[in-house]
N, C-alpha and C positions, 0 to 999 in steps of 0.2 A: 504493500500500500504506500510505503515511504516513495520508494520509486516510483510508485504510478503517479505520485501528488507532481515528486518534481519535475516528472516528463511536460506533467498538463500546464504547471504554472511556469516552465519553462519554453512551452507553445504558444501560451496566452502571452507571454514577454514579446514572441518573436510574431508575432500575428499584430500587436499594438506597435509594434517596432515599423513592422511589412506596413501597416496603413499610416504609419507615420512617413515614411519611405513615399509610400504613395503619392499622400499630401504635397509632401516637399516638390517633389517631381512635376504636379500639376499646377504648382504657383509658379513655378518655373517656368513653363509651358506659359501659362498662361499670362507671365509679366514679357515676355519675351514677344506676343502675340500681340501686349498691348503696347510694348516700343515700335513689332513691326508695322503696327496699324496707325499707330501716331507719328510713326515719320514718314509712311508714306502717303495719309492723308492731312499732312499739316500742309498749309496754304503754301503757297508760292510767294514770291515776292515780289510784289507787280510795280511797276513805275508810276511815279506821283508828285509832278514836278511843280513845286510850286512858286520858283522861280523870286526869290522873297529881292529886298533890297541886298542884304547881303551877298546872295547867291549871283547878282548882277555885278557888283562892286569885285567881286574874288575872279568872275571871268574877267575883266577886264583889266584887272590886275595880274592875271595870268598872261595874257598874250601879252599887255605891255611888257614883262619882264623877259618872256620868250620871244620879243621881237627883237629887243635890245641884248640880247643876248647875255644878260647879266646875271650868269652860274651863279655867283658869291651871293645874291639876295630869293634865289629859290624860294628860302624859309618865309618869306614873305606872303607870295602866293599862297603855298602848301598849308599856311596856318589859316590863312581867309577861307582855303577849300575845304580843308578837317571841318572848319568851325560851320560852314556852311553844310557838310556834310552829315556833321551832326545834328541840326535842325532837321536835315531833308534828305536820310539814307537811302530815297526810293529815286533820285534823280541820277541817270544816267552818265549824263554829261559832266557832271561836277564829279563821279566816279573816273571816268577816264579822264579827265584835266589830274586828277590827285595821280594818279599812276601813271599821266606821260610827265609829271615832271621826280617821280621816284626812277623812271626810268633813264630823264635824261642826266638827273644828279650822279646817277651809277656810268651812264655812259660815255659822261664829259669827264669823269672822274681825272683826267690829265692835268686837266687846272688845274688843282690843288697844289700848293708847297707839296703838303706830305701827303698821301692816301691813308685813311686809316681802314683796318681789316675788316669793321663792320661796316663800309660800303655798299658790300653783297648783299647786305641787308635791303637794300634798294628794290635790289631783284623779286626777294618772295613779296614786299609793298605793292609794288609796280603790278606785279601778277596778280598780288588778291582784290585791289581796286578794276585792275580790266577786268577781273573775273566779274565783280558785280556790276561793271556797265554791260557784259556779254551777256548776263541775266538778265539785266531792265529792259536792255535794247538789240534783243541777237539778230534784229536786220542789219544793225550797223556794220556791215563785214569791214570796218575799219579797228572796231574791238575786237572781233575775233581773230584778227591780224596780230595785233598786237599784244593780244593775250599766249598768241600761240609760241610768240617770239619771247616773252619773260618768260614764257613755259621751258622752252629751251636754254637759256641764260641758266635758270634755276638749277637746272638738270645737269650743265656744266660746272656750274662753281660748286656744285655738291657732290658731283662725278655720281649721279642718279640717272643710268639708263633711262627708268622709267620715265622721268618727267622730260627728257629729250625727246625719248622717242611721238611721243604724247603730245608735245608740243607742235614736232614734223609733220606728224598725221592732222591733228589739227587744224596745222598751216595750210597744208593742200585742201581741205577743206575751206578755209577761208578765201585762198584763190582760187577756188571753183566761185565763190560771191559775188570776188571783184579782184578779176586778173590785173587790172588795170592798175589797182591801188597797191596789190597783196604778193604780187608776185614780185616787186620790189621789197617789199617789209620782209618776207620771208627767206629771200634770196641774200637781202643785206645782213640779216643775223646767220645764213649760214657763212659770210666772207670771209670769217674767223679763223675758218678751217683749215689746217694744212691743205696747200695746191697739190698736195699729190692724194687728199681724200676724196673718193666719189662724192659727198654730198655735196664738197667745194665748186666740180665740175657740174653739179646739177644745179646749185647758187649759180655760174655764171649763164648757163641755160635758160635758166628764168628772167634774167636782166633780157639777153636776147628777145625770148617771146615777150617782154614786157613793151620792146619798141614794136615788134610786132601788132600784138592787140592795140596797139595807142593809132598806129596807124592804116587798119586794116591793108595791112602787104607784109609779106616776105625782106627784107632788110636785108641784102648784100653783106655776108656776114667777112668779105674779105677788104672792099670796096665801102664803108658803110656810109649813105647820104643821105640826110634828113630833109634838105632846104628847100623839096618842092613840096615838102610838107609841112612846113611852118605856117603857112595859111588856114591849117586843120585849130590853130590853138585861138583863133577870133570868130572862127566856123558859128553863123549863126543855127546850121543843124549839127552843131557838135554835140554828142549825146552827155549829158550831165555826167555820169559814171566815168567820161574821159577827160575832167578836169584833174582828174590823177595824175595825167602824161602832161601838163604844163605850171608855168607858176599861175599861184593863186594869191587871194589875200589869207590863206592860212602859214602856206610857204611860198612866199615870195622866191624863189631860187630853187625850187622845186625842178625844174631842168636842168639849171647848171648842176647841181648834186649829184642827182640822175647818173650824168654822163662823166663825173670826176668819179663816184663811185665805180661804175662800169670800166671806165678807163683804167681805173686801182686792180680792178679783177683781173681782167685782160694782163697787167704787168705782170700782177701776181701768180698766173699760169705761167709765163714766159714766152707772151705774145706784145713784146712793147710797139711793135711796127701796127697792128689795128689798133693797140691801142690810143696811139698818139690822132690815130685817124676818129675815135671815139672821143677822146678828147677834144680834139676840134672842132666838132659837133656843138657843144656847149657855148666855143666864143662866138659861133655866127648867130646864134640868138640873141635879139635885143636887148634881153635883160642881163648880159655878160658886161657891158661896160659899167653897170652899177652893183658887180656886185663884189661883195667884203670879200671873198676870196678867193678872186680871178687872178694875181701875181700868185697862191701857191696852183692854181690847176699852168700856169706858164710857167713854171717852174716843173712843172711834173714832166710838162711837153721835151721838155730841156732835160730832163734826166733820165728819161723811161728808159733806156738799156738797162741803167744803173741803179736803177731801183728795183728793178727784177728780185734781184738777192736780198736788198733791203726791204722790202715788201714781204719777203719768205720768211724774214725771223721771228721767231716764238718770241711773245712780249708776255715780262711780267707784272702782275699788278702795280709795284711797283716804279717798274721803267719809263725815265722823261721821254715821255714822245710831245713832238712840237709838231711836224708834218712829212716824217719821216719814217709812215708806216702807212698802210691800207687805210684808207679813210673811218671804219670802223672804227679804230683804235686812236683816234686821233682826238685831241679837242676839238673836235669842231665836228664830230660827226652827227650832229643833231644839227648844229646854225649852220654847216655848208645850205641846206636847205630854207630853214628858217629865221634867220638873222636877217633884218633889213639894215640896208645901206645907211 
């Protein structure tokens, strides 16, 4: 009898034990059901711009500081945009203005005396602000551009395949949008690349098709001549979407950059003979005699053999570059385009 008691009270133990087990198991279950049901029916984040005094004051403190190209007061802008962005988290555009200038602080980084190592820190900014203008407004394939380009930056300073890769596929996506806009954004963050890596060769690819699409033809890729197509950039049927392929009031020099970038690739392969013909491309356009840095693309004219090699050096974060590397890496790889005269 001793034995039967302790068999049973020893069953009853493991029977309240088994439905405790049970229990456990099905709160589990079922907190787990109620995370996945709460995050995949919690709202969206929809855009809601409401465009306040502030929120006017911070744009226009933005482009003046990016027109003037004044790196060293950044902090200016970027506090009006926080502070505006904090009132109005659902506004697009006040999202990407915050993230093109964490992008451009990381990628003029030359200015500076010294660079300090949290720089990089720019990079994952830059990304989570395009991230939430790519949310508010994913027709804009200008944010998805440039989201897919800090996606890659990110991926490199942390040596994370993932977020490269991620970025690449992205990008092509964004150039399916707008070839016109994207196929430069994307081709310029691959220019980094060693010349002897395929994606560097599929970077200078995409500059190509990008004159291409700008001006529906084929572009003489030995021979290359724009100038019976300059009449395309006042074209009253010029289709909106190809104000990409000339200057604007966003980037004033939006051509000449264009084709000093294209020009920097072309060395960079060890093609200085088209590219000095790519380069010259840029002076017969009008807006060449005004612009801030027409003596470094004549200067480039003047060196292209000789830059071949200096074009191909690995730069580190640290190394003074003035205009002695691939435009990329240079100061001035954001105002080649948008600094006015």
């Amino acid at each position: 009898d001793g034995v039967l008691s302790i068999i049973l009270m020893s069953g009853v133990k493991l029977m309240k034990n088994f439905n405790l087990v049970i229990v456990i198991v099905v709160a589990c279950i079922f907190l787990r059901g109620c995370e996945f049901f709460a995050l995949s029916f919690a709202p969206e984040k929809q855009p809601l711009q409401k465009n306040s005094e502030l929120t006017a004051h911070a744009h226009k403190v933005f482009w003046d500081t990016l027109h003037k190209g004044d790196y060293l007061n950044i902090s200016k802008p970027m506090t009006l945009l926080k502070a505006s962005y904090l009132q109005d988290p659902h506004n697009a555009k006040v999202a990407a203005h915050i993230g093109f200038l964490h992008a451009w602080r990381l990628s003029e980084r030359r200015r500076l005396k010294n660079i300090p190592p949290q720089i990089t820190d720019d990079a994952v900014l830059a990304r989570k602000y395009f991230g939430e203008a790519v949310k508010l407004d994913p027709k804009d394939a200008r944010y998805l551009g440039f989201h897919s380009s800090m996606l890659m930056s990110e991926g490199n300073i942390h040596n994370d395949e993932y977020l490269t890769r991620k970025g690449y596929f992205q990008g092509l996506e964004s150039i399916d949008s707008w070839p016109q806009f994207n196929l430069f954004t994307i081709g310029y963050s691959m220019s980094r690349k060693d010349y002897t890596d395929p994606r560097f060769a599929e970077a200078l690819e995409m500059q190509w098709e990008n004159i291409d699409v700008c001006i529906d033809a084929k572009v003489d890729r030995k021979n290359p001549d724009l100038s019976q197509y300059f009449h395309l950039e006042f074209s009253e049927k010029r289709e909106n979407y190809k104000r990409a392929c000339w200057n604007t009031w966003i980037a004033p020099y939006n051509f000449q950059g264009f084709f000093m970038n294209h020009g920097d690739m072309l060395v960079k392969k060890g093609d200085p003979e088209t590219a000095k013909k790519i380069y010259q491309i840029a002076t017969k356009q009008s807006g060449f005699k005004t612009w801030p840095y027409k003596d470094v693309l004549i200067r480039r004219i003047a060196n292209a053999e000789k830059n071949v090699n200096q074009f191909r050096q690995k730069i580190n974060n640290s190394d003074k570059i003035k205009e002695n590397s691939i435009m990329i890496n240079t100061p001035f790889s954001c105002m080649a385009c948008h600094e006015k005269s």
